[in-house]
N, C-alpha and C positions, 0 to 999 in steps of 0.2 A: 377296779383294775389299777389306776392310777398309785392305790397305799402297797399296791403288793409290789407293781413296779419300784416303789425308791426303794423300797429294802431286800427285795431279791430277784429285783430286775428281770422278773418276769414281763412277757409281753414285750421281747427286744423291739420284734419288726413296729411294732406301733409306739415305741419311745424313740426310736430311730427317724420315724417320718412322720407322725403325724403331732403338727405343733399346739397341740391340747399334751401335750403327754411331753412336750421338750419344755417346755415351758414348766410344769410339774418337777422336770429337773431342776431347772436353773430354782424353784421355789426351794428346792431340796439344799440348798444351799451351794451350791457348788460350781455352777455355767450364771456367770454375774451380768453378761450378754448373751445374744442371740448370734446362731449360728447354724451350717447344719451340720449334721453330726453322719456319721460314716457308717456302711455296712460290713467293714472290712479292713483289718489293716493297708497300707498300701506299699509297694514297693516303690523303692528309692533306689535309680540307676545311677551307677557309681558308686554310692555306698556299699560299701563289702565291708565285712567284719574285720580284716585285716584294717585296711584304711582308718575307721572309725575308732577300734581302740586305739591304733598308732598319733591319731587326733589327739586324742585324750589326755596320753601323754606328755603330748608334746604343749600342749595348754598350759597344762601344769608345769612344767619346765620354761615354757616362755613366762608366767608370770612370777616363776623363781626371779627368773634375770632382770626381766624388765625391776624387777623389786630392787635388787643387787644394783643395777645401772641406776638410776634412781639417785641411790645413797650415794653412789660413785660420784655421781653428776654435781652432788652436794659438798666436795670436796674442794678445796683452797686450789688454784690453777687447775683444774679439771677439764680435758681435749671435753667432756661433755659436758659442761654446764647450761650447753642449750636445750638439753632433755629438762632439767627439773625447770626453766623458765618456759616451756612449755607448758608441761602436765602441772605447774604450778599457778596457772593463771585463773586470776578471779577467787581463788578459794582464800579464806581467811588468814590472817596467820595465826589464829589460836587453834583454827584448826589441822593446820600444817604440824604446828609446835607439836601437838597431842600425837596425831599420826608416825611421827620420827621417832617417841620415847623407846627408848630401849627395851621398853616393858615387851611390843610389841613387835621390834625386832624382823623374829623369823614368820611372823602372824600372814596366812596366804589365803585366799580365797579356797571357799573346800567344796564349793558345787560351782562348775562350770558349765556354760554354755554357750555354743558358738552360733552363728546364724548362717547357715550353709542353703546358698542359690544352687540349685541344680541345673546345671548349664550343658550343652551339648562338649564339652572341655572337662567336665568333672567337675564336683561341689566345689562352690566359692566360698570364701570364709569371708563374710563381709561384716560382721563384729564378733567380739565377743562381750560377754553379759554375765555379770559375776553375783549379778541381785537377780536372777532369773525368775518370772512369772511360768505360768505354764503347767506346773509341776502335779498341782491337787486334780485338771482338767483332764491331764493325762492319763492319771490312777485313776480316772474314774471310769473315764471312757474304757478301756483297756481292761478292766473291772469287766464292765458290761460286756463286751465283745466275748471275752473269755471265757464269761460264763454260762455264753450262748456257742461254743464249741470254739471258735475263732483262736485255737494253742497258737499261732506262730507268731504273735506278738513280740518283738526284739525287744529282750528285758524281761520277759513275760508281764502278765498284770500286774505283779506285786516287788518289780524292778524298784522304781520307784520309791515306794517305800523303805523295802529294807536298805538301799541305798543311803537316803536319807538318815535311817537310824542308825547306821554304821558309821555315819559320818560324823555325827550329835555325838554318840557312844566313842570316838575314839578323840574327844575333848574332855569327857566324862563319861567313865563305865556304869556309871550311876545316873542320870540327868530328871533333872525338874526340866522341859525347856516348855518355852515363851515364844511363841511367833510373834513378832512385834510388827503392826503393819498399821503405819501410818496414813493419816485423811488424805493424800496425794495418792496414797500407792490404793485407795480402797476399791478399787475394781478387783481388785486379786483379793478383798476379804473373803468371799464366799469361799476359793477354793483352797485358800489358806486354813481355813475353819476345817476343813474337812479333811485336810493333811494333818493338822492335829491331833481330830478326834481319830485317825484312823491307827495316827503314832500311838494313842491312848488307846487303843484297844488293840494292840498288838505287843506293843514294848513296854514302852515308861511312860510315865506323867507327862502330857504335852496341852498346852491348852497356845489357843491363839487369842490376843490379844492388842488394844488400842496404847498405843503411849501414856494416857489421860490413868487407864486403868492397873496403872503399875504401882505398886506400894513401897514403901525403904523405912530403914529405919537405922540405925549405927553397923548393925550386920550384914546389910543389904538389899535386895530388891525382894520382894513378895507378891502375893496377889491371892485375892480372895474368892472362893468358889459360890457357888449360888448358897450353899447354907452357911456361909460365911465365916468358912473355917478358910486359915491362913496358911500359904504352903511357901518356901520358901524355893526360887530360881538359882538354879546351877548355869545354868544354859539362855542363854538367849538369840535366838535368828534374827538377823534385822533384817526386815523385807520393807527399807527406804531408802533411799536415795541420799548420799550427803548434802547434797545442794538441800534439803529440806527439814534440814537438823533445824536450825534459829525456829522453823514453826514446829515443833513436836514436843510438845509439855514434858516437861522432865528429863531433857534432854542432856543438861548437865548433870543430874542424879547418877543417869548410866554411863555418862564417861565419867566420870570418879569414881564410881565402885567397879568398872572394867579397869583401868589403872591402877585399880589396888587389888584387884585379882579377886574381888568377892563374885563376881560372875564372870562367864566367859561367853561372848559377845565372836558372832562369826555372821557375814565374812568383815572384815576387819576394817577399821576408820582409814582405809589408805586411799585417799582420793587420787592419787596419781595410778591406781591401780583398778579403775572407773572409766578411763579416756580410749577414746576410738581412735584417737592419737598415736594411741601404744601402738598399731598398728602400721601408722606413718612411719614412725619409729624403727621398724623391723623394717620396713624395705626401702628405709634411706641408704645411698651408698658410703655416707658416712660413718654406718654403724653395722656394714656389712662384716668386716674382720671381728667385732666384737662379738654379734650373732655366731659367727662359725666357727669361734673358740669357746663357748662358753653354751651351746647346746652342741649333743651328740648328732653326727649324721643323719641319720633319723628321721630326729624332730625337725633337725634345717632344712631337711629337703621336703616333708610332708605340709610346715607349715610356708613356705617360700613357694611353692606348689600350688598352695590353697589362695592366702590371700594375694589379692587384687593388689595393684597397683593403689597408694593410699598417697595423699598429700596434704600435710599441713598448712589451711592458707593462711599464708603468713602475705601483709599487705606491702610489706617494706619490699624499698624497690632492691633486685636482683644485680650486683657490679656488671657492668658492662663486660667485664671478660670472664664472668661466668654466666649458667645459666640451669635453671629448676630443672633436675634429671630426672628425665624418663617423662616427660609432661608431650607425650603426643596423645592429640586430638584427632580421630580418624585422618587422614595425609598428613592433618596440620602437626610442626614443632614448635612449641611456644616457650618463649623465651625467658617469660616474668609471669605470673600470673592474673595482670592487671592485662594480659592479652585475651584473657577468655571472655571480656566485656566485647570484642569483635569476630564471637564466632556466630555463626550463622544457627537457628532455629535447628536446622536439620544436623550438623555439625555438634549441639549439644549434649551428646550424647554421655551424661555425665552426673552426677549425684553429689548435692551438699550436705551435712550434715552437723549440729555440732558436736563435738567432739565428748562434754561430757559437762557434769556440774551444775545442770542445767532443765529447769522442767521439761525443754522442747529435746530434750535429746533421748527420752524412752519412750518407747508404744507409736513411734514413726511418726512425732508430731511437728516434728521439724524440720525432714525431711522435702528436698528442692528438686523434682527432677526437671536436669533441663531443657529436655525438648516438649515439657508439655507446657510452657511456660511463653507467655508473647515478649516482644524486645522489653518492654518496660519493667514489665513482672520480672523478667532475669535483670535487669543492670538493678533491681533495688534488692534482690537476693545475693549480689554482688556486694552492693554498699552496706547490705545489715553483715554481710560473712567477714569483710574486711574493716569495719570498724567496731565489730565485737572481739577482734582477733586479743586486744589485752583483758580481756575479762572473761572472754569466752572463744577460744580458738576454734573452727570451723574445718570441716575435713572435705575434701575431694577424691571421688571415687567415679571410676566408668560405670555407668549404668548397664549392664549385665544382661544379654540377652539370656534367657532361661529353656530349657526343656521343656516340650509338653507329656505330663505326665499322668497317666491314667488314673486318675481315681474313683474308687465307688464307693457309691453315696446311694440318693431314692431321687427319684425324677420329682420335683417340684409340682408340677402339675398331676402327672398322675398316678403318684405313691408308688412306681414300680423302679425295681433295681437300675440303676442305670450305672453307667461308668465315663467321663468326663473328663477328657482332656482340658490340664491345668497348671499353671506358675505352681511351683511348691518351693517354700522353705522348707529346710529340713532341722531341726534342734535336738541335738542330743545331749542327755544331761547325765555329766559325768560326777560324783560322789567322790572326794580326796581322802581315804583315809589310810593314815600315817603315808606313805609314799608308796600308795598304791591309788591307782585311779583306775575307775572300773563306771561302765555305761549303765543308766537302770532303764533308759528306753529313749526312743525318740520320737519328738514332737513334728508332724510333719504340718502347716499352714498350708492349703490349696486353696487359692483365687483363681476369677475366669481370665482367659488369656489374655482382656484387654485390660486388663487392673496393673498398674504400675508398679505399686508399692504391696508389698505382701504384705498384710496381716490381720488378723483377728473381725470379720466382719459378716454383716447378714448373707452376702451369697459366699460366703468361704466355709470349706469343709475342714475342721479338726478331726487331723486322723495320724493313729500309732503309728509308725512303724511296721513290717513284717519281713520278719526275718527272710533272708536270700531263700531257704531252705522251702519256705511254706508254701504251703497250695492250698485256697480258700475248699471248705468241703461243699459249696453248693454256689458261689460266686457265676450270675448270669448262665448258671446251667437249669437243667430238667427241675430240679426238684425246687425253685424255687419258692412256688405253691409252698412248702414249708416253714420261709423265710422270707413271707413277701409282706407290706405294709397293709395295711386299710387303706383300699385304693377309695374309698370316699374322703380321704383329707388332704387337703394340700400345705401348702407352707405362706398361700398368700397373703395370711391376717399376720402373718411373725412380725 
């Protein structure tokens, strides 16, 4: 059962619940942890298709500008030059230097994705993620469902994908490409392997790929296939982190020959275009007139709408006649930000993060929330945020109460359908190609209601999206008998 299972996902109900057969998955190369996995897409309240493309767009337009402000900020007496002394801190300046060349110019991130809290107020946008994970986990799962009747998938199953290839394809109509996914980033090997091969059995040449394994020679990069013929890269995806350029073999190789245009390399060396900062950014009132002349209506109001309240802790003290806008704390109005060392436990209602450049700033590893935290554990989450502020700037966010949202999954103990109120993230990932932005699906994260931090874990459900439109054909009704687990397995060895 299990060999018929990886390759035509026969036997859903028992790849779904019972973990002799999830497990099989993840062997398959593709689920690199443990998790459970869903019988159904789920719906996402407040997401409507309006909203969600109007999102999309407007991502894309904000990382136009933020790009634009940027270079502006870089300018000889510039009212901004505290933006690029911001999103410039800690990062090299060889790597700075390389990122400003002209070469790269108008170079924009061409798969977006935001992280949307669902809150009784409507989706929060509490970052955005231009090296997105997620991607191969979703096409698979989404695969699966699909092909067990499950049509209302947002994006359908194969979203995804041709997303992606559209987006390769409109840098090259032709493309060799390369996933390039480095020793830091390798929890995403598996489902990056299978976004490739899947790229390779549908479109063009795609193979995934370690740094180590990369070849050059005067013409360019190459790489060699198991019978050791040699193909040459048009295309390369970097699925790493700039903070982790100096460890990735050959790293200089591929900025020389992306600077001289022998490959094309997305999403693009722009490290100012990486920081959670950006965010700070858009809802400073400093940089309110620049936002609302330089995106359409629109995009101001759906993304001004979405994201939170955002603050850059900056440690320096505050002039006495002015003071840090917009910084209330449930009653309290704080004046500087060296006042949040006397808020009270219940009072902290509130989220650190760094900002970017940084190993602790992806997969929620750095992430401070602060009421779960005792006086001592907050004043030294305090002291690392404000004396990492010149190397690594730190962000402040209100901690978000969230919606409980129904999702269906298999009851852990006794393999039958159940439905589970739960925290969800929601990520959609949006494809840039030429100046069109268009959704290929979304990722939705469900934790149990007492879990703080959303993401990726043994009791959290990975599950699609479902279109507003859809109606599951057997969901917790009559015929479940049809669509029901081996009630002899549970999940408790996972």
């Amino acid at each position: 059962m299990v060999e018929s299972l990886l390759h035509s996902h026969e036997g859903l109900p028992e790849a779904m619940s019972r973990p002799d057969s999830r497990r099989a998955l993840m062997r398959e190369g593709v689920f690199a942890k443990p998790f459970r996995l869903p019988r159904d897409p789920v719906f996402l309240p407040g997401c409507d298709e309006k909203t969600l493309s109007l999102l999309g767009e407007a991502m894309f337009a904000f990382y136009r500008e933020l790009d634009f402000l940027y270079f502006q900020s870089l300018e000889p007496g510039s009212p901004f030059s505290f933006v690029h002394e911001v999103l410039d801190a800690g990062k090299p300046d060889s790597l700075l230097q390389f990122a400003r060349s002209r070469k790269f110019r108008k170079d924009l991130p061409l798969v977006l994705r935001p992280d949307l809290l669902l809150t009784p107020a409507g989706p929060k946008l509490t970052e955005m993620d231009s090296v997105p994970g997620g991607m191969g986990i979703l096409l698979k799962i989404s695969r699966i469902l699909q092909d067990h009747g499950r049509t209302g998938i947002w994006g359908n199953a194969h979203g995804i994908l041709e997303g992606f290839a559209a987006m390769i394809r409109s840098l090259d109509p032709n493309p060799r490409l390369a996933i390039v996914v480095s020793e830091e980033s390798k929890d995403y090997w598996p489902e990056m392997v299978y976004l490739a091969r899947c790229l390779a059995d549908a479109h063009f040449p795609a193979i995934c790929l370690r740094p180590h394994e990369l070849r050059f020679d005067e013409n360019g990069l190459f790489y060699r296939d198991q019978n050791l013929a040699e193909h040459r890269i048009s295309v390369i995806y970097r699925f790493f982190e700039l903070f982790d350029l100096p460890n990735i073999p050959k790293s200089d190789i591929l900025l020389y020959f992306a600077k001289g245009g022998k490959v094309k390399v997305t999403p693009p060396f722009k490290p100012w275009l990486e920081e959670k900062a950006g965010l700070a950014l858009f809802k400073t009132p400093r940089l309110r007139s620049f936002w609302r002349s330089r995106l359409v209506p629109d995009h101001f109001e759906v993304l001004d709408k979405m994201i939170p309240s955002t603050w850059v802790l900056d440690p320096r003290p505050v002039p006495s006649p002015a003071i840090v806008p917009d910084l209330v704390i449930g009653d309290r109005s704080l004046w500087d930000f060296s006042e949040l060392r006397m808020l009270t436990q219940k009072e902290r209602h509130i989220i650190i993060k760094p900002s970017g450049f940084s190993p602790l700033a992806w997969g929620s590893r750095g992430v401070v929330v602060g009421h779960d935290l005792p006086e001592d554990e907050w004043q030294k989450s305090l002291d690392h945020a404000f004396s990492s502020f010149a190397a690594s700037p730190h962000v402040l966010q209100p901690f978000l109460k969230t919606s409980a949202v129904p999702c269906p999954s298999w009851d852990s103990s006794t393999g039958l359908p159940t439905e589970e109120k739960m925290r969800v993230r929601a990520c959609p990932y949006y494809f840039v190609v030429g100046q069109t932005v268009w959704m290929g699906g979304v990722l939705a994260t469900a934790v149990p209601m007492d879990k703080k931090i959303i993401h990726g874990m043994v009791d959290s459900i990975l599950l699609p999206a479902a279109h507003p439109d859809y109606r599951s054909p057997d969901a917790l009704t009559n015929d479940e008998e049809t669509f029901a687990p081996d009630r002899h397995h549970t999940e408790q060895d996972m």
